[in-house]
C-alpha positions as CSV (number, residue, x, y, z in Angstrom):
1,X,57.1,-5.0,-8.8
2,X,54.9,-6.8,-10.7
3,X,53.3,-8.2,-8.2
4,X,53.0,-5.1,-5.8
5,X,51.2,-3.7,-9.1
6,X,48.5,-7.1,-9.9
7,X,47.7,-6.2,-5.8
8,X,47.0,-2.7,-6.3
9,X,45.0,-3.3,-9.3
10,X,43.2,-5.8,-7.1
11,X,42.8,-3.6,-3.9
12,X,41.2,-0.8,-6.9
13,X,38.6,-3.1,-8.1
14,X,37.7,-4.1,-4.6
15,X,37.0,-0.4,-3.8
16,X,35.1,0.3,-7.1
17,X,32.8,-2.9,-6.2
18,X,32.0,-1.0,-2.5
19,X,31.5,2.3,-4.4
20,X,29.0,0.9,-6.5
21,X,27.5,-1.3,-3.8
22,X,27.1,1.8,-1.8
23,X,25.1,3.3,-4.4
24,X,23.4,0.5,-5.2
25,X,22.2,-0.3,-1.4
26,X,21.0,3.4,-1.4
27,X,18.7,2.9,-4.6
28,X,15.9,0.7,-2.5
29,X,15.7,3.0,-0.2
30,X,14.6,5.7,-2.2
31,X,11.5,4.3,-2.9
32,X,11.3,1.9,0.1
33,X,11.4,4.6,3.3
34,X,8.7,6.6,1.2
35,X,6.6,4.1,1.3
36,X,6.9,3.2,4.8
37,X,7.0,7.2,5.8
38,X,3.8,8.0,3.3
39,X,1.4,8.1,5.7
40,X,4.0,10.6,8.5
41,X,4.3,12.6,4.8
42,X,0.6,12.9,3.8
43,X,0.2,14.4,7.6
44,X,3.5,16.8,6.6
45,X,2.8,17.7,3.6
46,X,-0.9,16.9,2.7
47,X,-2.0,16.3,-1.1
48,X,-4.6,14.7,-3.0
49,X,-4.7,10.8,-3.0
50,X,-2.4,11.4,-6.9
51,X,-0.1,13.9,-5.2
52,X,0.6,10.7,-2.8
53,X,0.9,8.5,-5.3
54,X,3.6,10.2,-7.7
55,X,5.4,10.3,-4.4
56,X,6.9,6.8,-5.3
57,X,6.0,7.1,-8.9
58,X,8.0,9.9,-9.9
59,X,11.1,8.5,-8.9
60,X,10.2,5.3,-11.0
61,X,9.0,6.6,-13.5
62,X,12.5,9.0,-14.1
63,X,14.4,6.4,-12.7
64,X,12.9,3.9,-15.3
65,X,13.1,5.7,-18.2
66,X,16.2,7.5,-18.4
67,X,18.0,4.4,-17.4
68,X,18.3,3.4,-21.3
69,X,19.9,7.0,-22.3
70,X,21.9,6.8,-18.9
71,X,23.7,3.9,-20.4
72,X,24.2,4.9,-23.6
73,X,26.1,8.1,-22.3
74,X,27.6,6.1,-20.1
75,X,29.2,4.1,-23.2
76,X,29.8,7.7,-25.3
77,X,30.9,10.3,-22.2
78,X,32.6,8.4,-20.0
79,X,31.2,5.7,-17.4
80,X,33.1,7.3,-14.3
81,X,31.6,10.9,-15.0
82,X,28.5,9.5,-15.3
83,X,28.8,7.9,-12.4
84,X,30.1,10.3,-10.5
85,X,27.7,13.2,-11.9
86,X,25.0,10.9,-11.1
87,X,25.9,10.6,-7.4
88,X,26.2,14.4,-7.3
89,X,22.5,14.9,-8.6
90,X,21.0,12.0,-6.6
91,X,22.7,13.2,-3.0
92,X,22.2,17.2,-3.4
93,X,17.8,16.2,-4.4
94,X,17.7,13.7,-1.9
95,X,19.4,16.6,0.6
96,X,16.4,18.8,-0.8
97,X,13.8,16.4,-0.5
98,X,14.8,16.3,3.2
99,X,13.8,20.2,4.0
100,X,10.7,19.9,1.4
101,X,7.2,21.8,2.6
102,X,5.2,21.3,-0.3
103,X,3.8,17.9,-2.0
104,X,4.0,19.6,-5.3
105,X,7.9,20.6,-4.8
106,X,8.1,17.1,-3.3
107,X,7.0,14.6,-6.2
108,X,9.4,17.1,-8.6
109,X,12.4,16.6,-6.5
110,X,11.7,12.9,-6.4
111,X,10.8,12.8,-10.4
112,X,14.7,14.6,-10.6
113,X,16.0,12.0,-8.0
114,X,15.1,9.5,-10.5
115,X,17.2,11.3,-12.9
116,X,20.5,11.7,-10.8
117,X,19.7,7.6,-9.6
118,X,19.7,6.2,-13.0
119,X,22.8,7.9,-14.0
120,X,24.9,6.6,-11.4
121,X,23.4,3.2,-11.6
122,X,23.9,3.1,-15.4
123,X,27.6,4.5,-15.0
124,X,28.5,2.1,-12.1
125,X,27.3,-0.7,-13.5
126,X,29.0,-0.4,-16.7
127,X,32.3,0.4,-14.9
128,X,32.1,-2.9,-13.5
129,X,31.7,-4.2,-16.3
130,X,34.9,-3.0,-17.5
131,X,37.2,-3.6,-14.2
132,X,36.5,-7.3,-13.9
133,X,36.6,-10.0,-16.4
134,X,33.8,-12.2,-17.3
135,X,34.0,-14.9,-14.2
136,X,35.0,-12.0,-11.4
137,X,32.4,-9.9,-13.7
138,X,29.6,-12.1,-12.3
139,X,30.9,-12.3,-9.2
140,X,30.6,-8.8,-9.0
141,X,27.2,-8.4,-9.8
142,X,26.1,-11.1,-8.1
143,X,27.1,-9.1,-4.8
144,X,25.7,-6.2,-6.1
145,X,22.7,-7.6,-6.2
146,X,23.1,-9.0,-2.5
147,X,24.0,-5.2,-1.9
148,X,20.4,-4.1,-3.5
149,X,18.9,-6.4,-1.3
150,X,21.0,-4.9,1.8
151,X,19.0,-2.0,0.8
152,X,15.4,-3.6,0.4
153,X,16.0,-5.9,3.9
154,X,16.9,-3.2,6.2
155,X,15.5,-0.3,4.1
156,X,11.9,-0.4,5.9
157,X,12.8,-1.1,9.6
158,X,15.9,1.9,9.2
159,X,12.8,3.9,7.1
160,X,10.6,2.9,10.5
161,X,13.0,3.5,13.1
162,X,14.3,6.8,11.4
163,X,10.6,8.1,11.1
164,X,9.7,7.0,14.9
165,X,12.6,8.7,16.5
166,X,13.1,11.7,14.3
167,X,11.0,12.7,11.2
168,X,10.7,10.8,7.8
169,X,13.1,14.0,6.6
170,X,15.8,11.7,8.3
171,X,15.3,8.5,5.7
172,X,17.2,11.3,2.5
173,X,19.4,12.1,5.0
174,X,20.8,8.4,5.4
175,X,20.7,8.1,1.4
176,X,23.1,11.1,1.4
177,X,25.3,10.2,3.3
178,X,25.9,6.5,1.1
179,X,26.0,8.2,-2.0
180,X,28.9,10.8,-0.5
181,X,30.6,7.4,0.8
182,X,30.3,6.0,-2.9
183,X,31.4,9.4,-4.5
184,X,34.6,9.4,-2.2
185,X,35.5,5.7,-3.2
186,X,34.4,6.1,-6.8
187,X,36.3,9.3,-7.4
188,X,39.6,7.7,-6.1
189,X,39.8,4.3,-7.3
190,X,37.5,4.5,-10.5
191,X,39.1,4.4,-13.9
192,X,37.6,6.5,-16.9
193,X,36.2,4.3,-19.7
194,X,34.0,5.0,-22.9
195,X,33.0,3.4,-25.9
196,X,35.5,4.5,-28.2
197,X,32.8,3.4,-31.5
198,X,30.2,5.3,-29.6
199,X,28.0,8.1,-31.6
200,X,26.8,9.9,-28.7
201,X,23.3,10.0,-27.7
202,X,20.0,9.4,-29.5
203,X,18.2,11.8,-28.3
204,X,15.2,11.3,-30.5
205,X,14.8,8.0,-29.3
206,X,15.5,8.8,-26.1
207,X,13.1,11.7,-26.0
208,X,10.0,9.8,-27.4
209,X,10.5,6.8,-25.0
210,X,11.2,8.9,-21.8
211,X,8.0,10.6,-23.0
212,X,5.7,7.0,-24.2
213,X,6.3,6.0,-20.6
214,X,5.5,9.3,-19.0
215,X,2.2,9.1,-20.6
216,X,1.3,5.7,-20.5
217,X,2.2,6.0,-16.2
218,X,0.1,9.4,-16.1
219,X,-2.7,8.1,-17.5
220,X,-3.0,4.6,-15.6
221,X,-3.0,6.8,-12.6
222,X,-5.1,9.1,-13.5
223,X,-8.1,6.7,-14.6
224,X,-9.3,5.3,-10.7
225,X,-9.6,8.9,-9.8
226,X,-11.3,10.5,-12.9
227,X,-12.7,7.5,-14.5
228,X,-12.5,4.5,-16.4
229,X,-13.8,6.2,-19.5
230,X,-12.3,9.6,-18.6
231,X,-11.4,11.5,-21.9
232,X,-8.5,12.8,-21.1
233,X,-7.2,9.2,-19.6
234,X,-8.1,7.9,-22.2
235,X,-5.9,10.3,-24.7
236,X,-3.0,10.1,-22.3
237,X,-2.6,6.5,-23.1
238,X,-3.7,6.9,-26.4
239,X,-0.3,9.3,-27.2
240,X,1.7,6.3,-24.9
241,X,0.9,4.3,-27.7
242,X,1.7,6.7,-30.7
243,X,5.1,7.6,-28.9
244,X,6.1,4.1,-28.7
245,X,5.5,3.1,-32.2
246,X,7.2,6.3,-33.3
247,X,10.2,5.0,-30.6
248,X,10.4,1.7,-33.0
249,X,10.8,4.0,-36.2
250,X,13.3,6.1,-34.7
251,X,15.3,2.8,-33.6
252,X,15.5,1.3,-36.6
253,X,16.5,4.7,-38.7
254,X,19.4,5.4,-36.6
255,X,22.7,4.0,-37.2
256,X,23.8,3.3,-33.3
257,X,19.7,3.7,-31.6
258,X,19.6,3.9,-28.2
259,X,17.8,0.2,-28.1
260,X,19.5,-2.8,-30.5
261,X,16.1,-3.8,-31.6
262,X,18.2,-6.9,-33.4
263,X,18.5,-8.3,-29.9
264,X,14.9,-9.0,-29.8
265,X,15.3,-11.7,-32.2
266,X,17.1,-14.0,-29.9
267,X,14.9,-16.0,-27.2
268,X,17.9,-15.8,-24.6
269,X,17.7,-12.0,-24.8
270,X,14.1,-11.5,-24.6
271,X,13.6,-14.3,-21.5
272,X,16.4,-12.3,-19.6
273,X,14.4,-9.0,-20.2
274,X,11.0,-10.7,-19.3
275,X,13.0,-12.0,-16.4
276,X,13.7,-8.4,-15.5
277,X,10.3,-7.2,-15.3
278,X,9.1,-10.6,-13.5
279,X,9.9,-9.0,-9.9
280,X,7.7,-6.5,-10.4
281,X,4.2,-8.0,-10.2
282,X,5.3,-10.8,-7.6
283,X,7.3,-8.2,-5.2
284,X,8.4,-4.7,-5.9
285,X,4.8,-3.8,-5.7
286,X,4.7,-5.5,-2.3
287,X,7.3,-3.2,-1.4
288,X,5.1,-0.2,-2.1
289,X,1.4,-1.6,-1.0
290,X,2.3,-3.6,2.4
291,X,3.6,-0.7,4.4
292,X,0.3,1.5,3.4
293,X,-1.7,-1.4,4.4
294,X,0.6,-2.3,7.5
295,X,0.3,1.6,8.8
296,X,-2.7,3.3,7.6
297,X,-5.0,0.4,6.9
298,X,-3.9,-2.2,10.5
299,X,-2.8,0.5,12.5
300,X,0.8,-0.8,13.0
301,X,3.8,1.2,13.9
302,X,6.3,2.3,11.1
303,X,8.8,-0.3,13.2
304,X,6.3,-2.7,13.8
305,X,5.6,-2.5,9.7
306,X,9.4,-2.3,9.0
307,X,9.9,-5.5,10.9
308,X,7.4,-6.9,8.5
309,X,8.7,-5.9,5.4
310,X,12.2,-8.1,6.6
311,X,10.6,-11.2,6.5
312,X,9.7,-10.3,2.8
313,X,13.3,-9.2,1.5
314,X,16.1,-10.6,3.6
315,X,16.1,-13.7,1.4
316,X,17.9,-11.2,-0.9
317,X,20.9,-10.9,1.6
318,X,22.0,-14.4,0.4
319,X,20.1,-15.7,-1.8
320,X,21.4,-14.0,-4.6
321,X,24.8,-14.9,-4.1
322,X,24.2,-18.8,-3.7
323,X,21.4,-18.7,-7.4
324,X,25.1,-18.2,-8.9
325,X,26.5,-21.2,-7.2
326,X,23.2,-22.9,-7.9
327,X,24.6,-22.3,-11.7
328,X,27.3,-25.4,-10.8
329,X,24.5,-28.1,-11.0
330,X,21.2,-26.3,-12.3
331,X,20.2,-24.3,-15.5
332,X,19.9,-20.8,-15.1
333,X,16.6,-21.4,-16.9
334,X,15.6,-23.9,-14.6
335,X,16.4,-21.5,-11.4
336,X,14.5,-18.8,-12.4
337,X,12.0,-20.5,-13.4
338,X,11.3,-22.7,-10.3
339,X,12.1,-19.4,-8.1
340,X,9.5,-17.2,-9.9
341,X,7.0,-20.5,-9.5
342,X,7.6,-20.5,-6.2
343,X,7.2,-16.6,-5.5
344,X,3.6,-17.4,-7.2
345,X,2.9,-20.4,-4.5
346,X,3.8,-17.5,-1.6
347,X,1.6,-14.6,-3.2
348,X,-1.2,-17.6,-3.6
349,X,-0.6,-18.3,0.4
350,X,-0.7,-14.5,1.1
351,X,-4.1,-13.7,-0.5
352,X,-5.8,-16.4,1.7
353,X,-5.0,-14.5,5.3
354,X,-7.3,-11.2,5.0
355,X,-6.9,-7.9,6.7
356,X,-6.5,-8.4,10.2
357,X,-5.0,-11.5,10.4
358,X,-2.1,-11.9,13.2
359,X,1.6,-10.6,12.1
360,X,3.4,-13.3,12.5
361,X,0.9,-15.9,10.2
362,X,2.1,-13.5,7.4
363,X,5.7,-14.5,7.8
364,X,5.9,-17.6,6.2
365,X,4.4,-16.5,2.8
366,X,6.0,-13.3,2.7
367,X,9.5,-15.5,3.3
368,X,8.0,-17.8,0.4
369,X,7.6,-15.0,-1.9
370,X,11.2,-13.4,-0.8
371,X,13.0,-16.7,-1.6
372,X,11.8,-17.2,-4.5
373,X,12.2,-14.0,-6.4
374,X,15.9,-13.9,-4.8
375,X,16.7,-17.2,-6.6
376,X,16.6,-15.0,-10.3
377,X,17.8,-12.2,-8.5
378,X,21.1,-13.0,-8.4
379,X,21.9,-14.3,-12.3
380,X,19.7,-11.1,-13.8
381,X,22.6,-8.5,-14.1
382,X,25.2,-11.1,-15.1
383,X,22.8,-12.6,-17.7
384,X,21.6,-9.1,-19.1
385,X,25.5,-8.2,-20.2
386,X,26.5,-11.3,-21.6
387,X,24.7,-11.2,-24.6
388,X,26.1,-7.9,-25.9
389,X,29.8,-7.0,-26.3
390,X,32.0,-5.7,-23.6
391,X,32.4,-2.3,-24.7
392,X,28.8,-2.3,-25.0
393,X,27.8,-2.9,-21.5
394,X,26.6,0.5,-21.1
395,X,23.8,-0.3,-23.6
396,X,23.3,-3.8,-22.2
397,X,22.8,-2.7,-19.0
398,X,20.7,0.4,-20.0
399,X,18.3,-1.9,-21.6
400,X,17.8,-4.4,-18.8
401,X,17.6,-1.5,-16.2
402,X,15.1,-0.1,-18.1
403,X,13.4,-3.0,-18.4
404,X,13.6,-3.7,-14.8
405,X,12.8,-0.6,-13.1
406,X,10.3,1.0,-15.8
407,X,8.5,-2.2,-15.5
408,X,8.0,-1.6,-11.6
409,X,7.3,2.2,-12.3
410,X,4.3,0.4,-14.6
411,X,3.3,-2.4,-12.8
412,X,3.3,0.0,-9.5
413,X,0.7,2.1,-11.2
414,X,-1.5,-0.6,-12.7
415,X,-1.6,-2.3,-9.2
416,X,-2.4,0.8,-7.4
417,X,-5.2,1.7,-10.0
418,X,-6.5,-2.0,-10.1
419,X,-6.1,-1.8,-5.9
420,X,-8.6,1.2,-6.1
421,X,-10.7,-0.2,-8.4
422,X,-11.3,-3.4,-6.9
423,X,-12.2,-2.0,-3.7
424,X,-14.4,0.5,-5.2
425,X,-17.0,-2.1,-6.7
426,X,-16.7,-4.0,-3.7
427,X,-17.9,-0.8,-1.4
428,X,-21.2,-1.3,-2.9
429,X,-24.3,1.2,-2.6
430,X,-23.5,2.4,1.0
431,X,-21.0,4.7,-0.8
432,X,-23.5,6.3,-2.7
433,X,-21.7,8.3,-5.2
434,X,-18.3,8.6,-3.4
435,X,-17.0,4.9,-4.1
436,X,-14.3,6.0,-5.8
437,X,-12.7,8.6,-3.4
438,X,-13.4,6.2,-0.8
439,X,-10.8,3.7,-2.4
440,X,-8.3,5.9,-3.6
441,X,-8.1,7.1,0.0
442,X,-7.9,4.0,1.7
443,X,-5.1,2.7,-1.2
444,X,-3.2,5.6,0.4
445,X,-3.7,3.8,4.1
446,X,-5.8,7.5,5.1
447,X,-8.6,6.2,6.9
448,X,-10.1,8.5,8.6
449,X,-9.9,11.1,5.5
450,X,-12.1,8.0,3.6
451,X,-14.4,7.7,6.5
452,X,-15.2,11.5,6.5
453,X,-16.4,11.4,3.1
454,X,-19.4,9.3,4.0
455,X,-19.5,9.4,7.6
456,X,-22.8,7.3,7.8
457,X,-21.1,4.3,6.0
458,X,-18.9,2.0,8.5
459,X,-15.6,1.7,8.8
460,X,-15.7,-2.0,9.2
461,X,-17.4,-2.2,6.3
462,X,-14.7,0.4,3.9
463,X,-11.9,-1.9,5.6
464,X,-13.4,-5.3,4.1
465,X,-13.9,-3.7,0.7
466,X,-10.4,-3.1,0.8
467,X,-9.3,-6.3,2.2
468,X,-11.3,-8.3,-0.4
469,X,-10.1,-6.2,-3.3
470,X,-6.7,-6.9,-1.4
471,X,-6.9,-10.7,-1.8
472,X,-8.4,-10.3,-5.1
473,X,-5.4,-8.6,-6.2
474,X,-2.4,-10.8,-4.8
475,X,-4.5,-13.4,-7.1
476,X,-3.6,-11.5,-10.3
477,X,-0.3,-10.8,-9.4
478,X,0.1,-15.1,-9.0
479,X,-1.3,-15.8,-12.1
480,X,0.8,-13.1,-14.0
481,X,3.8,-14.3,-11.9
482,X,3.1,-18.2,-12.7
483,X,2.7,-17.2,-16.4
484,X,6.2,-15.6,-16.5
485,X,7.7,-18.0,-15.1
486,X,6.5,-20.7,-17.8
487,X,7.6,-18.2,-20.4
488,X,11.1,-17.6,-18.6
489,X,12.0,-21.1,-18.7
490,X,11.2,-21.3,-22.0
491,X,12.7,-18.6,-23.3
492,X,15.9,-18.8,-21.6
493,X,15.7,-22.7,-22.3
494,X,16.5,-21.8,-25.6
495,X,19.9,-20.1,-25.1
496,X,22.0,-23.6,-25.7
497,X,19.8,-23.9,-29.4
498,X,20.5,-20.4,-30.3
499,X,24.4,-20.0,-29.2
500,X,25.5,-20.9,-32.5
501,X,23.3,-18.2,-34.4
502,X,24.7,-15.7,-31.9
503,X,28.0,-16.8,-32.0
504,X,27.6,-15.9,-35.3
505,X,26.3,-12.1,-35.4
506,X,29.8,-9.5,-35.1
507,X,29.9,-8.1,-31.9
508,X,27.9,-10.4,-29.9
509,X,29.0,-13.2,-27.4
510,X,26.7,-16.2,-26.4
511,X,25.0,-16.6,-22.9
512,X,24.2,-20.5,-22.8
513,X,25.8,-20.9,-19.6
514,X,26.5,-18.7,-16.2
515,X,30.3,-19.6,-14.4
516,X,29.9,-18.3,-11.1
C-alpha cells in the first residue's frame, strides 16, 4: 500500500511539472508570435509607430510588474488558485486578442494578458516549489526552463507558419489551447498550498511599484517620438523615480513588504537577480528586434524569419538542462559567467555583418549568443529560491520574476528608443525635419510608410541609417552584456564567503552550491 501510494504521489508531481511546463512553454509565445506577426498586425489593425510598440510592451510591462504581488498572493491565497485563476484570465484575453479590430483594444487586452500570465507563472512556480524537495526541486526547474525555451525555439517558425497559412489571429489561438491543457492537468493533480505566516498583500507597495514601472516604460517610449527634451517625457520619468523611492519607504514600514529589502545585503542574492535581468540586453530584445528587421526591414517571409529566430533559441532546448549537470565540476558562478561572456563574443560577431548580409552567415553568431545565455538559463530559477525559505518561494520567485521579465519590459523599451535614435542622427539632412518619424517607422520594419514621408530621400539610403544604427546598437548591448557578466561572477563568487552569515539569519537557507 505503501508503495502503490509513494507511486501515486510520484505520477502527481509528474503531472503538475507538465502543467506548469505547459504554461510555461505558452509564456514566450506571447510575446514572441507578436513580434514575428507585427508587421501582418500593423496591416490589420493599423496604429501609430507607439500603438505598435505597446503591442509587445504591454504584455511586459503587466507581466513584469505584477509578477512581485502575483507571488506574494500566491504565498497568502493559495498557489493552486492562483494558478489556476491565472490560466483562466490568460486563455479567455488571449481568446480575445484573437478576434481583436482595433490597435487600441489590442495593446489593452495584451497589457491584461500580462496580468492573467504573471499569476499563473507566479502560482506554478511556487507549487513546484512545494511538490518536490530541494534536489528533484531543481530538477524541476531546470526542465522548466528547457520548457521556456520549447517555447522561444519553436515559438517564431509556429508564429510564421501560423501567420502564412492562416492569419496572425491563429498564434492566441495556439496559446489557448496550452493553457486549457495546463488548467486540465493542474486542476487534477495540483495540491492547495499557502503560506500559513502570510499577511496577505501589500498593496501599497504593490501599487507604487506596478505604477514606478508603468511610468518609467511610458516615458522611455515616449521620448524618440516626441523628443529627447519633451516635457511631458521628461515628467513621466521624473514620477518613475519619485514612485520608486516612495516603493523603498513603503518596504521598509511594513511588517511582511512585498520585496525583503534585507536580501539585498547578501552578494549571492543580488548576483542571482543581476543574473536575471542579464538575458535581457544580450537576447530577449533580439527576440523582439530581429523578426521586424527580418520582415519589414530584408523583406523575408514570416517562415523564412522564424527559421532564423531557431538558430538563436534552440540552444535553450538543452542547454539548460546540461548548465545543471555542468554544476558536478564547475561553479555556478563560473558558468554563468563564462556563458554571458560568451553571449557578448556572439552579439560582438553579429554587429560586424550589416543589413543585407546572406541568412545563413548570421547563424553562427546568433547560435553563439543562444549558447551562451542558455548556459545561466538553466541554474536561474533554482538559484533565485534557494536563498529564501520554502514556504516563502512565492516571494522568492516573485522577486526574481520580476526581476527577470520587468527588466526585458525595460530593456525592450530602452533598445527600441535607442534603435530609433541612432538611426535618426544617422539619416542626416536628407530627412529634413522628419528624421525622427523616419526611424520610428523603420524600428517598426514599415518601409514603405517611412519612405512616404519624404519621398525624395532614398530608400537605400533610410535602410543604411538603420543598419548602421543597427550595428551601433548590438555594440552596447556587448559591452553591457560583458559588464554583467564580470559583475555576476563576482557577485555569485561570493556565495561560499557569505554562507555562514546566511546561515545565520532565521528563515533563510544558504545557496553556496547547486546539486543537480
Amino acid at each position: 500500500m505503501r508503495d502503490k501510494t509513494r507511486h501515486e504521489d510520484k505520477a502527481g508531481r509528474l503531472f503538475v511539472l507538465v502543467a506548469v511546463c505547459c504554461a510555461a512553454a505558452a509564456m514566450p509565445l506571447t510575446f514572441t508570435g507578436p513580434a514575428v506577426a507585427l508587421p501582418a498586425i500593423s496591416r490589420t489593425l493599423g496604429g501609430s509607430p507607439l500603438a505598435l510598440n505597446w503591442v509587445t510592451n504591454a504584455f511586459m510591462l503587466t507581466f513584469g510588474s505584477t509578477l512581485m504581488a502575483a507571488g506574494a498572493l500566491a504565498d497568502a491565497y493559495g498557489r493552486k488558485r492562483l494558478f489556476l485563476g491565472g490560466l483562466v484570465v490568460f486563455g479567455l484575453i488571449s481568446l480575445g486578442l484573437a478576434f481583436a479590430r482595433d490597435i487600441v483594444w489590442f495593446d489593452g487586452l495584451r497589457a491584461l494578458q500580462g496580468v492573467g500570465a504573471a499569476a499563473a507563472f507566479s502560482g506554478g512556480m511556487a507549487s513546484l516549489a512545494q511538490e518536490f524537495e530541494e534536489g528533484q526541486r531543481l530538477r524541476a526547474f531546470s526542465i522548466v526552463g528547457a520548457s521556456f525555451g520549447v517555447g522561444l525555439a519553436f515559438g517564431p517558425i509556429a508564429s510564421g507558419l501560423l501567420v502564412e497559412a492562416v492569419g496572425w489571429p491563429a498564434i492566441f489561438l495556439l496559446v489557448v489551447a496550452l493553457a486549457a491543457f495546463a488548467f486540465g492537468l493542474g486542476a487534477i493533480f495540483l495540491k492547495e498550498t499557502r503560506d500559513p505566516d502570510a499577511a496577505g498583500l501589500d498593496w501599497k507597495g504593490a501599487l507604487t511599484f506596478t505604477l514606478a514601472l508603468a511610468l518609467l516604460t511610458f516615458g522611455i517610449l515616449q521620448m524618440p517620438e516626441a523628443g529627447w527634451s519633451d516635457p511631458f517625457g521628461l515628467s513621466l520619468l521624473a514620477a518613475a523615480v519619485v514612485l520608486f523611492i516612495t516603493f523603498y519607504w513603503v518596504e521598509r514600514s511594513v511588517a511582511r513588504p512585498m520585496l525583503d529589502l534585507s536580501l539585498f545585503r547578501y552578494p549571492r542574492f543580488v548576483g542571482v537577480q543581476l543574473l536575471a535581468a542579464a538575458p535581457a540586453y544580450g537576447f530577449v530584445v533580439l527576440l523582439i528586434l530581429l523578426p521586424v528587421r527580418f520582415i519589414g526591414i530584408e523583406g523575408m517571409g514570416e517562415v523564412a524569419a522564424g527559421q532564423m529566430m531557431i538558430a538563436l533559441s534552440a540552444p535553450l532546448l538543452v542547454l539548460p538542462i546540461a548548465a545543471g549537470l555542468l554544476t558536478r565540476w564547475f561553479a555556478p558562478a563560473v558558468i554563468c559567467g563564462a556563458g554571458l561572456l560568451l553571449s557578448a563574443a556572439g552579439l560582438a560577431w553579429l554587429s560586424q555583418l550589416p543589413v543585407g548580409s546572406r541568412p545563413e552567415l548570421l547563424i553562427a553568431p546568433l547560435l553563439v549568443v543562444g549558447i551562451g545565455v542558455s548556459l545561466p538559463w538553466g541554474l536561474m530559477d533554482g538559484l533565485a529560491v534557494s536563498v529564501v525559505p520554502k514556504e516563502r518561494a512565492g516571494m522568492a520567485t516573485g522577486i526574481f520574476s520580476t526581476t527577470r521579465v520587468a527588466g526585458e519590459g525595460v530593456a525592450l523599451a530602452v533598445v527600441t528608443a535607442l534603435l530609433s535614435g541612432f538611426t535618426q542622427m544617422n539619416l542626416g539632412a536628407g530627412a529634413g525635419g522628419h528624421a525622427a518619424d523616419i526611424a520610428q517607422r523603420l524600428v517598426t520594419g514599415n518601409v514603405a510608410a517611412a519612405a512616404g514621408i519624404v519621398p525624395s530621400m532614398e530608400r537605400v539610403a533610410m535602410l543604411q541609417a538603420y543598419g548602421e544604427a543597427f550595428a551601433t546598437l548590438l555594440l552596447v548591448l556587448t559591452a553591457i552584456t560583458a559588464a554583467t557578466a564580470v559583475v555576476v561572477f563576482l557577485s555569485l563568487g561570493k556565495g561560499a564567503a557569505d554562507a555562514e552569515t546566511v546561515d545565520d539569519q532565521p528563515g533563510l537557507v544558504s545557496a553556496t552550491a547547486v546539486d543537480p
